[in-house]
C-alpha positions, 0 to 999 in steps of 0.5 A: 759153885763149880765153874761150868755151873756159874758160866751157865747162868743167865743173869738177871734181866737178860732172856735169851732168845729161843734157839731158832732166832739166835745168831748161828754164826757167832754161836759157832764162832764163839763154841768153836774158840771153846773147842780148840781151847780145850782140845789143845789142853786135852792134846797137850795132858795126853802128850805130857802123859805120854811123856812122864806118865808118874807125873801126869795121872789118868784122871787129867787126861780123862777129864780133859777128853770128858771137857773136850767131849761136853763142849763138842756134843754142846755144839754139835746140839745147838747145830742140830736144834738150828738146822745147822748140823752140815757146819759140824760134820768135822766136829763129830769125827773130832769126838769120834776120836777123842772118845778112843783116846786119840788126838783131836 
């Protein structure tokens, strides 16, 4: 079973409180640690790609943007659906970048 799939699962006997009860600031907290950890993986593959382009494939570099991307728009979702989506404006230049392939 793939990673991504896994960590969404909810485990048995925890229900989840709908999304205008959950706690926004240690949901950001939390989603904005994921984001800076995968955007220094996507800075530092596209930085490396640069550098020995035989050695580091495309394909990583895109993977590590598509990553970056998922948890960005995952965010900035979570924002919207909380009334919160003044807190992300700068996650939403982030992507805008990352999707040209420039650093985050």
């Amino acid at each position: 079973m793939e990673l991504g799939v896994e960590l969404q699962r909810v485990p048995p006997g925890i229900e989840l409180a709908p999304p205008e009860k959950r706690d926004w600031p240690l949901l950001n907290t939390l989603w904005a640690a994921v984001v800076a950890k995968r955007r220094t993986n996507y800075n530092k593959t596209r930085k490396a790609q640069k550098a020995v382009p035989d050695k580091i494939p495309d394909e990583l570099v895109t993977k590590t943007q598509g990553l970056l991307l998922e948890s960005l728009h995952r965010l900035q979702g979570y924002a919207s659906e909380l009334g919160q989506a003044a807190d992300v404006t700068g996650y939403l230049e982030m992507a805008a970048r990352v999707e040209r392939r420039r650093q985050a």
